[in-house]
C-alpha distance (Angstrom), angle and dihedral (degrees) to the residues before:
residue distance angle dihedral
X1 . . .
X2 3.86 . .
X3 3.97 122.7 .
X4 3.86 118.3 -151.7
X5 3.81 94.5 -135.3
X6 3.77 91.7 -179.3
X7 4.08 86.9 61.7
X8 3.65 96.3 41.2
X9 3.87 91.4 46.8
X10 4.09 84.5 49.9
X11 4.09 94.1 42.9
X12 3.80 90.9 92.1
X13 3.90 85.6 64.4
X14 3.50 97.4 47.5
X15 3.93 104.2 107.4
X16 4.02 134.2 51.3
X17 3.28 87.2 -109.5
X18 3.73 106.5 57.0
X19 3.46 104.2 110.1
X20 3.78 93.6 59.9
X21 3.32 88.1 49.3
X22 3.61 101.0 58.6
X23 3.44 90.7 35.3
X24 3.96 86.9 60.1
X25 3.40 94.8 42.3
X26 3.68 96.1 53.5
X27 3.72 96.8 39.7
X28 3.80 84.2 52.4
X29 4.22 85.9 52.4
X30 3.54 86.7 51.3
X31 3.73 94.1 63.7
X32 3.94 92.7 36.3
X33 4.77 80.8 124.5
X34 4.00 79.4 71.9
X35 3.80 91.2 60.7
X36 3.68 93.1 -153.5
X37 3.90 86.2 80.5
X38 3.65 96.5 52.2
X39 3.78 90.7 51.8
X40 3.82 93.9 55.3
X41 3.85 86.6 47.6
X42 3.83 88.7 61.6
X43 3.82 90.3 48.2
X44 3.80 89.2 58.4
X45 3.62 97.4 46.0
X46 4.04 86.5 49.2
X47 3.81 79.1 59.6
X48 3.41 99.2 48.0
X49 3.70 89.3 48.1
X50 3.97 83.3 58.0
X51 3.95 88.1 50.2
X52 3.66 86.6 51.4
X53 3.88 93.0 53.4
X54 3.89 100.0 46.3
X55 3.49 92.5 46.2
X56 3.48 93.3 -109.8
X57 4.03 117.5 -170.4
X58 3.75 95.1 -162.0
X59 3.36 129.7 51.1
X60 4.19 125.7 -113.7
X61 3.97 120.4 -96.6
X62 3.21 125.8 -132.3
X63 3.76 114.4 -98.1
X64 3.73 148.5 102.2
X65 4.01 85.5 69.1
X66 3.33 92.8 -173.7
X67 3.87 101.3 56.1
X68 3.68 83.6 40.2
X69 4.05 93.3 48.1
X70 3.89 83.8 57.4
X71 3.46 111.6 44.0
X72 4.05 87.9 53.0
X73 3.69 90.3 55.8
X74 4.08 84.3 57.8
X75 3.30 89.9 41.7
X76 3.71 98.0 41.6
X77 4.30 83.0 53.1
X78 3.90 91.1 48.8
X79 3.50 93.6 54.7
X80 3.70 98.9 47.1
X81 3.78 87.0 44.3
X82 3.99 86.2 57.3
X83 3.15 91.5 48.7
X84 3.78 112.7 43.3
X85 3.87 93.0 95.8
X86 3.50 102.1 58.5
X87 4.45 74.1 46.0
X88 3.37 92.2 61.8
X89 3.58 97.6 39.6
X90 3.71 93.6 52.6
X91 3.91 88.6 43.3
X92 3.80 96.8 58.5
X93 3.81 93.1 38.7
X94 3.55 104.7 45.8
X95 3.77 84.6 39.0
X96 3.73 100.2 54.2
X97 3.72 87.7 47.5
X98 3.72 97.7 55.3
X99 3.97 86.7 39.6
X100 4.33 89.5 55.3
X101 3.95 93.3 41.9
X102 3.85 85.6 54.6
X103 3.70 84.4 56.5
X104 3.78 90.7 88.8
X105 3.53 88.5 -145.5
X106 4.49 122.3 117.7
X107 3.93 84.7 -126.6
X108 4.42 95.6 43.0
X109 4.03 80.0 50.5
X110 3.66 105.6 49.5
X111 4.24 95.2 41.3
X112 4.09 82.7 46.4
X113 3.75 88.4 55.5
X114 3.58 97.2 46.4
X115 3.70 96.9 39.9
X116 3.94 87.3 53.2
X117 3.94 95.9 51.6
X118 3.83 87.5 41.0
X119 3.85 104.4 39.5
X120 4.35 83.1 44.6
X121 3.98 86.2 52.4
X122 4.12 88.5 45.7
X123 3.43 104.7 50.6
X124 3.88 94.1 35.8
X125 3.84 88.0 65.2
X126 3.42 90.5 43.6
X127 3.61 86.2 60.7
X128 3.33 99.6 51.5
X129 4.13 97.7 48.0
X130 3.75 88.5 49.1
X131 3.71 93.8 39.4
X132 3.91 87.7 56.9
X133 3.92 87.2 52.5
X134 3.64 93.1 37.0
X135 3.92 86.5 66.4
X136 3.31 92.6 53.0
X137 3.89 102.3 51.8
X138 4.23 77.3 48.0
X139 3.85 93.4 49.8
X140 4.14 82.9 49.6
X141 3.95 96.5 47.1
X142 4.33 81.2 47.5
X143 3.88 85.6 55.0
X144 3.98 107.2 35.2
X145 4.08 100.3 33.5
X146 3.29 97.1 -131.6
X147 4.07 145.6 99.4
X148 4.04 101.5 -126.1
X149 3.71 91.1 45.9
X150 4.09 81.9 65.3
X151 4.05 83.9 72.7
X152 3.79 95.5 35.2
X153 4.02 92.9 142.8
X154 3.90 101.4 -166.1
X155 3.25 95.7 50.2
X156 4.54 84.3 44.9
X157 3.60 89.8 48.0
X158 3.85 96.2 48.6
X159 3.68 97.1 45.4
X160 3.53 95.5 36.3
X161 3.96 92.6 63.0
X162 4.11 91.0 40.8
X163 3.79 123.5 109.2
X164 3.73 95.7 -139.1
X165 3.74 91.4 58.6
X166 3.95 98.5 38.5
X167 3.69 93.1 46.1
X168 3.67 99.4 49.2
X169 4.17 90.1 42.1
X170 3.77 84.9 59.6
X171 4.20 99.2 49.4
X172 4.27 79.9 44.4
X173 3.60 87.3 53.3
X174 3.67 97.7 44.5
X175 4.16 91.4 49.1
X176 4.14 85.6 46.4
X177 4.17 91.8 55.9
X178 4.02 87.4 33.4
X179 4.30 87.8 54.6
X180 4.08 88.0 38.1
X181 4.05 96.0 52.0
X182 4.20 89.9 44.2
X183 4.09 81.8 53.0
X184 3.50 89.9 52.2
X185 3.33 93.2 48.4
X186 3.81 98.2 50.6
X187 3.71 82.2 41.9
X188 3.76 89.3 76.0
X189 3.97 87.8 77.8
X190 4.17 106.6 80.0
X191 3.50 112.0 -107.1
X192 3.73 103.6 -24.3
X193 3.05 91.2 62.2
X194 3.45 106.5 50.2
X195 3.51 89.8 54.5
X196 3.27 103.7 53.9
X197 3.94 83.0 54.9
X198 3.44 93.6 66.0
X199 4.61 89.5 51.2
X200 4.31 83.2 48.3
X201 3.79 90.5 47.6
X202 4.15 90.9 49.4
X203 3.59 87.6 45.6
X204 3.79 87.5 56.8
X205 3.76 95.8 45.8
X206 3.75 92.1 53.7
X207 4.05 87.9 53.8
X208 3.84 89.8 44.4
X209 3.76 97.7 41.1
X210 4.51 77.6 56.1
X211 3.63 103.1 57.0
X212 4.11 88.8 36.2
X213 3.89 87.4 55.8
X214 3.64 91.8 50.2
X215 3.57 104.9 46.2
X216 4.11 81.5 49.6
X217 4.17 85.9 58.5
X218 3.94 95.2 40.8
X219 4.00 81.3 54.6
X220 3.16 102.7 50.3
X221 3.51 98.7 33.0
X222 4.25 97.3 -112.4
X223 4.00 92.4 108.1
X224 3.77 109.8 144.1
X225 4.07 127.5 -132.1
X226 3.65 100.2 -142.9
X227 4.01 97.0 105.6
X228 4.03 82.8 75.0
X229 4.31 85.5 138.6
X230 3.55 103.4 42.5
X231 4.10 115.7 7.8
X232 3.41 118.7 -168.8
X233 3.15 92.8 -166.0
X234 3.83 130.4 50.3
C-alpha cells in the first residue's frame, strides 16, 4: 500500500467551497466551552470519516445541522466511553500523586513525583491504544448508523490488526501532530495567532479524519473508487 501524502494533505482544499468550510469548522472549534459546538464538530468529522470511506475527492459541507447535531452527541458518547479507562487510570494516578506530595513528608514527595511522571506516561498510552480503537468503533457507527455498532468487536478486532487501517492511522497521525506543531508555532503571536491555530488544527483533522476513513474501508473491504484522477491511496 502507498499513500499520496501530498494529496491527502491537499484533500481539505479540494472543493469551491473550502474556505467556508474551514472557516466554519474552526469558528465552531472556537466555541467548543458552549458544548453544542463541539458536538457538531464530531458530526462533521463522522462525515468526513464517510468521505474517507467512499473515496470521496471533496470534502463534506456543512449542512443538515440537525442530523449532524445528533450524530456528534453519539459520537461525542462513544468517544468518552473509549476513553474512560485511560480516565480513570489517569484520575487515580495523578490523584494519588498529588494526594502523597501533600503529605509534607520527603518520602509522600518523592512517590508523588514519581507516580505523577509515571501515572502521566500510563494513561497517555492508554489513550493512544484506545484512541486507535476508538476510531474504529467511530468509523463503524459512520458506516452502520447506529450506537452498538460503535462497539461491534469483530469487526474492531479485524480491522484493528489490518495493514490498511494501521498504516493509514499512522500517516493521519503524523498530519494531526504536523497541523498541531504549525499551530503552536503561529501560536507564538498573542491572540491572532492562537486563533488561527485552532482553523490550521481543523484543517488537519479534516485531512486526518480522510486517510483514517479510508484505511477503515480498505479493511473492511467498503473502500470507494471515486478518486479515479488523483488516488491517494493505492
Amino acid at each position: 500500500m502507498t499513500i499520496d501524502l501530498g494529496w491527502v494533505v491537499k484533500y481539505p482544499m479540494n472543493s469551491d467551497d473550502w474556505i467556508r468550510t474551514i472557516l466554519i469548522g474552526g469558528g465552531l472549534t472556537l466555541l467548543s466551552i458552549l458544548i453544542v459546538p463541539a458536538f457538531l464538530v464530531y458530526g462533521y468529522v463522522l462525515r468526513v470519516l464517510r468521505a474517507g470511506m467512499d473515496g470521496a475527492e471533496e470534502p463534506p459541507v456543512f449542512d443538515d445541522w440537525g442530523t449532524l447535531l445528533k450524530e456528534g452527541v453519539i459520537a461525542f458518547v462513544v468517544v468518552l466511553i473509549y476513553q474512560l479507562i485511560p480516565l480513570i487510570v489517569m484520575a487515580v494516578t495523578v490523584g494519588g500523586s498529588i494526594a502523597a506530595m501533600a503529605s509534607g513528608t520527603e518520602a509522600g514527595a518523592g512517590v508523588g513525583i514519581v507516580g505523577l511522571f509515571g501515572g502521566l506516561a500510563l494513561s497517555t498510552l492508554l489513550a493512544l491504544i484506545f484512541g486507535y480503537v476508538t476510531l474504529i468503533g467511530l468509523a463503524n457507527y459512520a458506516h452502520e448508523g447506529t450506537f452498538g455498532s460503535a462497539f461491534d468487536f469483530d469487526v474492531i478486532r479485524s480491522v484493528a490488526v489490518d495493514g490498511d487501517y494501521a498504516i493509514p492511522w499512522l500517516y493521519g497521525v503524523g498530519i494531526l501532530i504536523g497541523a498541531v506543531v504549525v499551530a503552536s508555532i503561529l501560536g507564538v503571536v498573542p491572540i491572532v495567532g492562537a486563533i488561527a491555530g485552532v482553523f490550521v488544527t481543523f484543517y488537519g483533522q479534516v485531512a486526518a479524519g480522510w486517510v483514517w476513513g479510508k484505511g477503515f474501508g480498505d479493511a473492511t473491504g467498503l473502500g470507494g473508487t471515486d478518486t479515479e484522477p488523483d488516488p491517494a491511496i493505492a
